[in-house]
C-alpha positions in Angstrom: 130.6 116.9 107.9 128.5 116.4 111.2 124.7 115.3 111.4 122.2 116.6 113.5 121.8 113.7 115.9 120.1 113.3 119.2 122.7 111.2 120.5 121.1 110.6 124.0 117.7 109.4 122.2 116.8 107.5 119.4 116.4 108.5 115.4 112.7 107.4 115.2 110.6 104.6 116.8 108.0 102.6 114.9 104.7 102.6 116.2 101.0 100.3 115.5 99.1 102.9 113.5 95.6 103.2 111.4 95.2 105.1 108.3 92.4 105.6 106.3 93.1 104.6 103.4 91.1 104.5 99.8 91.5 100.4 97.8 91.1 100.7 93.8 89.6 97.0 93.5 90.1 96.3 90.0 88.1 93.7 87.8 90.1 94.6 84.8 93.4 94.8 84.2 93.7 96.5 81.0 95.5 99.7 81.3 93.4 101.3 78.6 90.3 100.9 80.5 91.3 101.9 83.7 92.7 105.2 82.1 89.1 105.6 80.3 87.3 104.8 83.6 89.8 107.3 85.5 89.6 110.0 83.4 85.9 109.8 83.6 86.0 110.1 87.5 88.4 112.7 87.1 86.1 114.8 85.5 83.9 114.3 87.6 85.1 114.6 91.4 89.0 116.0 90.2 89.6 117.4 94.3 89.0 113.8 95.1 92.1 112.5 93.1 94.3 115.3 94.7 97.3 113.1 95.3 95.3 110.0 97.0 97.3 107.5 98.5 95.4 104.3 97.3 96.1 100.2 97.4 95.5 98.4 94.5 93.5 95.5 94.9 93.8 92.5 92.6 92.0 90.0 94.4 89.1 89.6 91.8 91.5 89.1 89.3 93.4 85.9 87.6 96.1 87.0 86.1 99.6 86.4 87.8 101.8 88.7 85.1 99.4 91.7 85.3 101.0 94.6 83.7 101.1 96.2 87.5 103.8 99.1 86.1 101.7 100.3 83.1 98.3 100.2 86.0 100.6 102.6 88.6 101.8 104.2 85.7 98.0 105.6 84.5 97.2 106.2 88.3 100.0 108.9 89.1 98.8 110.5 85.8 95.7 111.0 87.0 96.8 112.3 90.5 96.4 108.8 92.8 99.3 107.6 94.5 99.5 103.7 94.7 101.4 103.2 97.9 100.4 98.8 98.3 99.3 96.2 96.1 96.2 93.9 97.9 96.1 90.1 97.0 97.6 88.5 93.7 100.1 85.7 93.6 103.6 85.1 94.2 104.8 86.9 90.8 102.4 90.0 91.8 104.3 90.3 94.9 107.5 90.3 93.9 106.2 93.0 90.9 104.9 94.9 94.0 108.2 95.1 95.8 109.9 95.8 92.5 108.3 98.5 92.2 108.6 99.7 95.7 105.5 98.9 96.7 104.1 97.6 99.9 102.0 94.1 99.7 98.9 93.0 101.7 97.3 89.6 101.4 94.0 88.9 100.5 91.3 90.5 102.4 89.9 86.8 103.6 93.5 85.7 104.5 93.6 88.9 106.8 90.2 88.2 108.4 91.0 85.0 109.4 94.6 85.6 110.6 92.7 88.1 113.2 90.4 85.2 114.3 93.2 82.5 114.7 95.0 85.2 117.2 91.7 86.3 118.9 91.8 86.0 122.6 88.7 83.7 124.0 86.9 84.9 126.8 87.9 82.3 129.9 84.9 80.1 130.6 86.2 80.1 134.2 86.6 83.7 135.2 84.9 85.7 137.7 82.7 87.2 135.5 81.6 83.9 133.9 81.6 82.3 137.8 79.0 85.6 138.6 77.3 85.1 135.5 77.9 88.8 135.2 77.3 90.4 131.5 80.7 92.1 129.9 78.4 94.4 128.2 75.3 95.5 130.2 72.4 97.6 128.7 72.8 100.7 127.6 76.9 101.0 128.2 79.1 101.8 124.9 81.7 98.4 124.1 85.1 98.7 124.9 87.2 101.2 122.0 84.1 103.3 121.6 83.7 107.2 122.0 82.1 110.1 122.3 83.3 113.3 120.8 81.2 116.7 122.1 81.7 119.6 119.8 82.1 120.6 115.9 84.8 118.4 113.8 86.8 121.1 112.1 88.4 121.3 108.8 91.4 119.4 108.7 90.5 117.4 111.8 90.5 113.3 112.0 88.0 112.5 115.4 88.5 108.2 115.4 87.2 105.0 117.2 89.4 102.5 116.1 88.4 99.3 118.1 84.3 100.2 118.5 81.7 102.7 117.5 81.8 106.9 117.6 79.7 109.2 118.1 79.9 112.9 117.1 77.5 115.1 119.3 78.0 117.8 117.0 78.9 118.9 113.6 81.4 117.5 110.7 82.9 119.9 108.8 83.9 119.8 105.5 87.6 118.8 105.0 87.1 116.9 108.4 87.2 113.2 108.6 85.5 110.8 111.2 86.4 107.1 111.1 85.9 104.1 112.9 85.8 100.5 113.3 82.4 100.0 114.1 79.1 102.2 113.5 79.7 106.2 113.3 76.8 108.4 114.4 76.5 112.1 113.8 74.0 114.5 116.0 74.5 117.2 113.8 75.4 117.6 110.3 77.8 115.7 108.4 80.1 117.3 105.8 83.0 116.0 105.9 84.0 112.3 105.3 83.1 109.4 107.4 84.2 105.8 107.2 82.9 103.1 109.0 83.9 99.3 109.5 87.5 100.8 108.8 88.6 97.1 109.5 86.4 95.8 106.9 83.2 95.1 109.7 80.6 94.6 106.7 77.5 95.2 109.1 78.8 98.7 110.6 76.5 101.5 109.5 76.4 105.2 108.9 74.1 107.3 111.0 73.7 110.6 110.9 71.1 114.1 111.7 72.0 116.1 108.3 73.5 114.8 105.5 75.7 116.6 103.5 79.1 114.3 103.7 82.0 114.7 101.2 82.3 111.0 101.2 80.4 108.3 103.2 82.6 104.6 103.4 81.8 101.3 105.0 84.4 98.7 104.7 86.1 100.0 102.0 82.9 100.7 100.1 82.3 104.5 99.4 79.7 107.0 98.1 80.8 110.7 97.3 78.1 113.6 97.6 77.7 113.7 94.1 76.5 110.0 94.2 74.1 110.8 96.7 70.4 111.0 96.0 70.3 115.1 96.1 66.7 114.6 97.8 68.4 112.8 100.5 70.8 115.7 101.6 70.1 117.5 104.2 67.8 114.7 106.0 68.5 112.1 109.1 69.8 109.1 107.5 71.2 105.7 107.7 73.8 104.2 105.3 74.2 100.5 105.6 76.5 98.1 103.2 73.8 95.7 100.8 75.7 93.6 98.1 79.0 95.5 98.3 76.5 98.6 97.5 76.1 101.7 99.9 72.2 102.1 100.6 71.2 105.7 102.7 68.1 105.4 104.2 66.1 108.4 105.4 64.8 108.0 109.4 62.3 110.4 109.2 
């Protein structure tokens, strides 16, 4: 028997990457309830749990011998895929991996594991010996962009170190994502996420709202929990007590 092997190259190469990707935070951990809650939402948005990859976030809970098999158990049946388990203690962990599932660590650990490896700004550089400003009026931080035309249907447009903007349309079935602010000139259909890396003071801006779903730092809306006399308007969406709030700007 021979394989198929490029034997001048490699097999695969791993490589940094960001994927949206939807947490279940739970603040329960009976099974019965989250089944109850699930088939509810089911009912109500059922293309939204179309095979949805999803972390499962324990972090608001105290209970080291969770029953995490029965909880992955009701997900699949109701179409989510958990792929990760978010916080939890050492016992959760080692459930997690049991189960073949990936393991993050709390959200707070994460945040300040990113600030203990953040790179200061050297007091003595040029720019500091100019007194130039990094950022001057009016220019776009480092990692942003600018997209100019329509975001089709099964199109991802992303900013994943700064803010985007869309001088256009968002389809439906499109997604735009970003670590900072997104802004739409146009209408938004698809889905949009902002603060992708949990930025709790990114916002939402966009000309027409219509938008599938609407996220800021793991925080999301769907268009049937919009305000239906807000579609259609120029909005903004900031994040207010771990609740979306949209905004009209007209």
């Amino acid at each position: 028997m021979s394989l198929n092997v490029d034997r001048e190259g490699t097999a695969f190469s791993f490589k940094g990457g960001m994927l949206p990707m939807t947490v279940m935070e739970l603040t329960s951990a009976d099974p019965e309830r989250i089944r109850e809650q699930l088939a509810s939402k089911l009912s109500q948005s059922p293309a939204f749990f179309q095979h949805t990859p999803v972390v499962v976030s324990v972090e608001k809970l105290n209970e080291p011998h969770l029953a995490l098999e029965r909880i992955c158990a009701v997900c699949r049946a109701h179409k989510l895929l958990p792929v990760a388990v978010r916080g939890g203690p050492d016992p959760v962990k080692q459930s997690a991996w049991a189960l073949g599932l990936g393991w993050f660590p709390p959200q707070e650990v994460r945040a300040r594991t990113l600030e203990s490896v953040a790179t200061p700004v050297p007091e003595n550089s040029r720019d500091a010996e100019e007194g130039a400003n990094p950022i001057p009026a009016g220019v776009a931080p480092v990692g942003s962009r600018i997209f100019r035309g329509t975001v089709r249907s099964g199109q991802q447009i992303s900013a994943p170190e700064g803010d985007l903007v869309i001088v256009g349309a968002v389809n439906a079935g499109s997604e735009v994502l970003a670590g900072g602010n997104v802004h739409v000139y146009g209408a938004l259909r698809g889905r949009a996420l902002a603060g992708i890396h949990g930025d709790r003071e990114a916002g939402i801006f966009c000309h027409e709202l219509h938008a599938e779903l609407l996220s800021l730092a793991g925080n999301y809306k769907r268009l049937e929990d919009i305000d239906p006399q807000l579609l259609g308007k120029t909005v903004q969406v900031r994040l207010n007590d771990d609740q979306l709030t949209i905004a009209s700007l007209v």
